[in-house]
C-alpha positions in Angstrom: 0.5 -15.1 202.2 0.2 -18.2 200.2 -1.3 -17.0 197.8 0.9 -13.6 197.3 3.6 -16.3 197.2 2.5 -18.3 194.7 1.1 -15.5 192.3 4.5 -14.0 192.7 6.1 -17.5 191.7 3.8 -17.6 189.1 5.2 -14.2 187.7 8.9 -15.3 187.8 8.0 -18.6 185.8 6.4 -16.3 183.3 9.5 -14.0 182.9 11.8 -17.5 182.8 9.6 -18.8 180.0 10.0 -15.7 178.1 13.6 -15.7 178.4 14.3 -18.9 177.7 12.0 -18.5 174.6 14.1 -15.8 173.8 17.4 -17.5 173.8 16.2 -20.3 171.5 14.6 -17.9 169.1 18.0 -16.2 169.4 20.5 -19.8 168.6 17.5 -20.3 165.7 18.8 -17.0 164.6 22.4 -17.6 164.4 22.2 -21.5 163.3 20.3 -19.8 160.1 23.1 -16.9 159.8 25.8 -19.2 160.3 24.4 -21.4 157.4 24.1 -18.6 155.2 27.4 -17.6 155.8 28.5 -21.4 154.4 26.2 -21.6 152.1 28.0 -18.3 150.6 31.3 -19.5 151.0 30.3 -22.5 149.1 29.1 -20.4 146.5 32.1 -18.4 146.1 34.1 -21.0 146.2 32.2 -22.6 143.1 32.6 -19.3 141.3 36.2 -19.4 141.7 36.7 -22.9 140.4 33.9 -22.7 137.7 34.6 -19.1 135.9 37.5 -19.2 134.1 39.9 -16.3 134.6 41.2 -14.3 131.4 44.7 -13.3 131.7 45.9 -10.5 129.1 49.1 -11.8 127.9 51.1 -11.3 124.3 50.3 -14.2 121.9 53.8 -15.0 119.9 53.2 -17.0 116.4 55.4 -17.4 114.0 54.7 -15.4 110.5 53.4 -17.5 107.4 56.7 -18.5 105.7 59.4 -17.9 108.6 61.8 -20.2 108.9 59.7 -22.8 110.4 57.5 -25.2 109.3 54.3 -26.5 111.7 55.7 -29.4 114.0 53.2 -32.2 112.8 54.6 -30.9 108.8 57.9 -32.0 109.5 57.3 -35.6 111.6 54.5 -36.2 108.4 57.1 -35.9 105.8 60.1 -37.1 107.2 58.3 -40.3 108.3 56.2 -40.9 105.0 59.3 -39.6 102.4 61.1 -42.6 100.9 64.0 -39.9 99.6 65.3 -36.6 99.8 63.6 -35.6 96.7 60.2 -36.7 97.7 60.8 -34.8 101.4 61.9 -31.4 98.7 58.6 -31.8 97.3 56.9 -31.9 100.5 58.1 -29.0 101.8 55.8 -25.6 100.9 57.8 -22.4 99.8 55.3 -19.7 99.9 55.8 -16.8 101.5 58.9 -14.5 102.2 61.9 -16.4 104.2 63.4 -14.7 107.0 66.7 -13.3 106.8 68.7 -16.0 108.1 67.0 -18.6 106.0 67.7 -16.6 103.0 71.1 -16.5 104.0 71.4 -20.0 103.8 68.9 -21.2 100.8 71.1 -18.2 99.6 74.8 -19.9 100.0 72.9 -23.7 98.8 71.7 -21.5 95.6 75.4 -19.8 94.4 77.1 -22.8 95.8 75.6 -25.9 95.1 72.5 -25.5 92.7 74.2 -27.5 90.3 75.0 -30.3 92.3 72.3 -33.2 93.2 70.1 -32.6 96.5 72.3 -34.4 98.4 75.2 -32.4 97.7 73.2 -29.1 98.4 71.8 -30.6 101.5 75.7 -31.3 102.5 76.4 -27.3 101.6 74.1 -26.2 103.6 74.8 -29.0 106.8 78.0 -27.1 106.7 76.4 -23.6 107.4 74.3 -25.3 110.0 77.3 -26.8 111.6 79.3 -23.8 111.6 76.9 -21.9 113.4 76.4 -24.2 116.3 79.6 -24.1 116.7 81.8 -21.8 118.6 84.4 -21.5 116.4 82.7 -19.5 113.7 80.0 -17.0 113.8 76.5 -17.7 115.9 74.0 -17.5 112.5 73.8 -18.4 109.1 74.1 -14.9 107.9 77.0 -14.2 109.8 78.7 -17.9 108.7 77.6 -17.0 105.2 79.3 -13.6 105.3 82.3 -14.6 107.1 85.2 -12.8 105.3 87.1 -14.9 102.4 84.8 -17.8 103.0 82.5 -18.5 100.1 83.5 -17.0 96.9 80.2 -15.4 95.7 79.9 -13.1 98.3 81.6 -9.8 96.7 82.1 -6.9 99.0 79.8 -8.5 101.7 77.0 -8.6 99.6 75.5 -11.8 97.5 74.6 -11.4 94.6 71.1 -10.9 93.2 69.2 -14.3 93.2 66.1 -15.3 90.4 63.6 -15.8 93.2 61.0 -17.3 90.5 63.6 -20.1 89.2 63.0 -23.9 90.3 67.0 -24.1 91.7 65.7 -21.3 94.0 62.5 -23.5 95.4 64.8 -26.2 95.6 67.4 -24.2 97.6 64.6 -23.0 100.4 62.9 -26.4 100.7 66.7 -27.7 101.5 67.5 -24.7 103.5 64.0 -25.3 105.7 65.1 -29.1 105.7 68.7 -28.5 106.8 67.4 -26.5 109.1 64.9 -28.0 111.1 67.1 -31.2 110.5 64.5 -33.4 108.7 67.0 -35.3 106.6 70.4 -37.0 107.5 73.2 -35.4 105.6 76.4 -37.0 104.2 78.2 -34.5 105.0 77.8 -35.6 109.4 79.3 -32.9 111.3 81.5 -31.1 108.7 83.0 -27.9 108.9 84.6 -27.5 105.8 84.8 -28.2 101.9 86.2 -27.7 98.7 85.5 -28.7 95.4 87.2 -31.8 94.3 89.5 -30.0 91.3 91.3 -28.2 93.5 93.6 -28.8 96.9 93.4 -25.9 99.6 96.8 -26.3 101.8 94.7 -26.8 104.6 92.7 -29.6 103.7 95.1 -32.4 104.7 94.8 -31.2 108.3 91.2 -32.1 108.7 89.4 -35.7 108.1 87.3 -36.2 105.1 84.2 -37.3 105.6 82.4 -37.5 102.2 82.7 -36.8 98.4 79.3 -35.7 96.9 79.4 -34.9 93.5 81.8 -32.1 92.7 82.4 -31.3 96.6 84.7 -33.1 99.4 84.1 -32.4 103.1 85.8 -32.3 105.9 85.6 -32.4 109.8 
């Protein structure tokens, strides 16, 4: 009886061994999946931070010649240009203008291509200044084609300029400059002028502001 006893003790200890065996193989098992599972998260989490993701979007850029001029162009020149001559030879003038720029190297070219830079800088402040404000039309084209305002528009048209002509480079290279507002005009924040040999009614209503050649301006 002893002896069934302890053979049958024997046998349970066996079976317990075996189980117990089995459970550690099993928390072996899942201490190596559950490391995998990191060690994939890890992974994926690299992947994300590491590969670079590629977003199709439209790229804007400006077209060779319109209207502006590169950002590090314009701080060059107006910090190294002793004048407003040297900053007019600074300034490229290849390629085609946009429309509102032509508009207003167009008004500096009828209007003022005879005066010194200065004075067609001042013609074309004017433009600038009448389009920022609310008073007048929004751009330069429609400032520049404003009914009864500048005398060489005939019929709402200008008339045909001599593109090839040095008074035409000059009148982009101060359009671009007026523009971007590279240069400090005489002219300040006119609105108005006249030529100096004759006396609109309206013009002692507004404050003068500077004579510049064959032009007077007003605020």
């Amino acid at each position: 009886m002893i002896r069934k006893t302890t053979g049958f003790t024997a046998i349970i200890a066996a079976i317990t061994l075996t189980i117990l065996a089995g459970a550690e193989g099993s928390g072996a098992n899942a201490q190596v999946a559950a490391h995998a599972t990191d060690q994939n998260a890890t992974e994926a989490q690299l992947t994300e931070e590491v590969v670079p993701v590629f977003v199709e979007k439209p790229v804007v850029q400006e077209l060779p010649g319109d209207a502006e001029l590169p950002a590090e162009n314009s701080t060059d020149s107006t910090s190294s240009a002793s004048s407003l001559r040297e900053l007019v030879s600074t300034i490229p003038t290849a390629g085609q203008l946009s429309d509102e720029l032509h508009c207003l190297a167009g008004a500096v070219y009828f209007e003022a291509r005879g005066e010194p830079l200065e004075g067609q800088l001042a013609v074309a402040q004017v433009i600038v200044n009448r389009a920022e404000d609310r008073r007048f039309p929004s751009s330069y084209c429609g400032v520049v084609y404003q009914r009864s305002q500048f005398s060489f528009v005939k019929g709402g048209r200008m008339p045909k300029v001599r593109t090839g002509s040095a008074a035409w480079k000059r009148a982009e290279a101060i359009a671009r400059i007026a523009h971007r507002g590279l240069w400090d005009s005489k002219a300040g924040d006119a609105l108005f002028f006249h030529a100096n040999y004759v006396r609109p009614r309206w013009s002692h209503r507004k404050v003068a502001l500077a004579t510049i050649d064959t032009h007077v301006f007003y605020r």
